[in-house]
N, C-alpha and C positions, 0 to 999 in steps of 0.2 A: 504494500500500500504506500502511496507517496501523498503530496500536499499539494501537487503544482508550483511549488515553488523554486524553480529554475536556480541549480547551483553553483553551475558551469556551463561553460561549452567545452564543444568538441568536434572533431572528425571521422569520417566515416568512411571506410574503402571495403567493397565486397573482397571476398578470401578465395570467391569458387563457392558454390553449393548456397550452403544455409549458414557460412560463418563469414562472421562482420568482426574486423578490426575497431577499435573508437578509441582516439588518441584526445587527448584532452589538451587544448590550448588556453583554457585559463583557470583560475585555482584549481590547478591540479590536485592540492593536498587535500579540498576538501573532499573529493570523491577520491582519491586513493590509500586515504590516512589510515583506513582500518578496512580498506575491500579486500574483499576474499572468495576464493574459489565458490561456485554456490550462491555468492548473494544477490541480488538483484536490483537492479538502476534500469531507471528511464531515459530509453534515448528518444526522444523526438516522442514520449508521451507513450513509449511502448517498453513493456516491465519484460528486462530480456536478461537470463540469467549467466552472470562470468562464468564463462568455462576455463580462461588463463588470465592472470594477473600480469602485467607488463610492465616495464618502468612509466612510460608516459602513458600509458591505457590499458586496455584489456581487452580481451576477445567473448566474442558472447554468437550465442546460433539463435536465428531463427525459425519456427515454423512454416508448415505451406500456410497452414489458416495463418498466421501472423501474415505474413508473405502479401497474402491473398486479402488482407480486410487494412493493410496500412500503405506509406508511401515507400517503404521497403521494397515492395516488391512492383511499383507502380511508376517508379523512374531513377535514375540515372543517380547513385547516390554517392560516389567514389568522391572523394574531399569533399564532400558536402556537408557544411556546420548543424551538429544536430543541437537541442538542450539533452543534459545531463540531470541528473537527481537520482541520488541515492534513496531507499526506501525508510518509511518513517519508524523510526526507534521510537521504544515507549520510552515516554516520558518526554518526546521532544516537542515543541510548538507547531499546534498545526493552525498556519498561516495563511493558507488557500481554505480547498476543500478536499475532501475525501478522495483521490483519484485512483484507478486503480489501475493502470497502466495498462488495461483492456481498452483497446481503441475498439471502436463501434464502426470507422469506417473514416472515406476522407474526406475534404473539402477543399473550395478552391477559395483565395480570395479575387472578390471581386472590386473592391473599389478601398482607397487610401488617400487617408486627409489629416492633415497636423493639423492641428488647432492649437490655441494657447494653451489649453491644459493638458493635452495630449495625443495619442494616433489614434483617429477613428480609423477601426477597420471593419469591412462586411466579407461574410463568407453566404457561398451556397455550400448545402450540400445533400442530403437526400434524408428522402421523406421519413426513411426509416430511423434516423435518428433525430430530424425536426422536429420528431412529436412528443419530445421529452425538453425541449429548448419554452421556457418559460418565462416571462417577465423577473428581470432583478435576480432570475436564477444562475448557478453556475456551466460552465462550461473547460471542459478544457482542449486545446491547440495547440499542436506539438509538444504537449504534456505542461501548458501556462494556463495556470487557475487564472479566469478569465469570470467576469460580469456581465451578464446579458444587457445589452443598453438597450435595443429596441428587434424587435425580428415580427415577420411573417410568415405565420407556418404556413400558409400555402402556396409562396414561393417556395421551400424551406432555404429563408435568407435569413440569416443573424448582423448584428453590430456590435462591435463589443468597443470600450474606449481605453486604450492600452497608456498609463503613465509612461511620465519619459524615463525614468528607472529601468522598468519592467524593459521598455522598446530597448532601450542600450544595452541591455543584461543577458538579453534571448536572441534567438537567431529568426525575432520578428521581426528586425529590423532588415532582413534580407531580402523578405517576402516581399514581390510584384504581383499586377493583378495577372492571375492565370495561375499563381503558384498553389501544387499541390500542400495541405497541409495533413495531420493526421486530429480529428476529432473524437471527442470521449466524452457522451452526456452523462451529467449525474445518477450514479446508481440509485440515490434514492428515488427518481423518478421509476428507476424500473424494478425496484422492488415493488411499490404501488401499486404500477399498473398489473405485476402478476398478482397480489393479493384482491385486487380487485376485479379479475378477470377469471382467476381459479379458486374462489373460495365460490363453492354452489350452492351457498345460504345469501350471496348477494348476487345484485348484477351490476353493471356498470349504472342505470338508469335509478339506483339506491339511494347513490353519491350525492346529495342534494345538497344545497346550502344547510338546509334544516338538520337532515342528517347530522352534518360535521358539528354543528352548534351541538346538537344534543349530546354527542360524543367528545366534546373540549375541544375543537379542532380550530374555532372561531370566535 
């Protein structure tokens, strides 16, 4: 389990097959201080587990389903700057939200604007994971706990407004429009939706305003 909160960069070169190099170009120490064979870091938002520790990175394999559901397997990724984050230790600050290094699928951005307080950015991406993308809810993009600012689910478009921090810190600063990224909606949206779709003492049509008041939910 990770936070989204972006602890490094890195690079990335395929090996052949389903193993990926990822050398780390900045605070190396934070993510190599105590990693070990076994543990697991997110690269680019995808929870991929070291199989060899290296002085300046480490080697880690991917899946076909990985392969097949991120931008791993979806374009050209040989030096290409991923985000790094190591997984959350108990007891340490969670600063984002919940993320679980299961990508759901990818997205493209589409449109990029500075403003005085920060990078609006919008993405598409598909229907199957728009439907978990909520007002004020979270999200995350190449594994950056991110804030829904404005979306419509039936484009399935998002917006989200990235501080000048975050932009400088991540390899969101790279992104143009047309660029692949990898997205991951909130688990709690899709536990809900299962408990509310496979419990056969309710239906979806239950869910009411009234409902939830009755139940402490409002």
């Amino acid at each position: 389990m990770f936070t989204g909160l972006v602890q490094a960069i890195g690079q990335i070169r395929s090996l052949g097959s389903y193993d990926y190099e990822v050398s780390c170009v900045s605070q190396e120490d934070v993510i190599l201080k105590e990693l070990a064979i076994g543990d697991s870091v997110a690269v680019d938002g995808v929870c991929l587990t070291v199989m060899k520790v290296l002085p300046q990175g480490f080697i880690a394999a991917a899946s076909p389903e990985t392969l097949s559901r991120t931008t791993l397997g979806q374009r050209q990724i040989d030096d290409g700057f991923v985000n790094l984050e190591t997984s959350l230790r108990v007891g340490s600050k969670l600063g984002g939200h919940f993320v679980m290094g299961h990508v759901d699928g990818t997205g493209r951005l589409q449109t990029l604007e500075q403003t005085a307080t920060s990078w609006e950015m919008s993405f598409t991406t598909t229907e199957a994971i728009a439907r978990y993308i909520v007002p004020k809810g979270s999200i995350a993009v190449n594994g950056v706990s991110l804030t829904i600012a404005d979306y419509d689910q039936a484009q399935n478009w998002f917006k989200v407004a990235v501080i000048p921090l975050t932009y400088a810190d991540t390899n969101l600063r790279y992104l143009q429009p047309g660029s692949l990224v990898n997205i991951e909606a909130d688990i709690l949206g899709k536990y809900v939706e299962k408990l509310i779709h496979f419990n056969p003492n309710h239906k979806t049509t239950d869910v009411t305003p009234a409902f939830l008041i009755e139940h402490g939910y409002l």
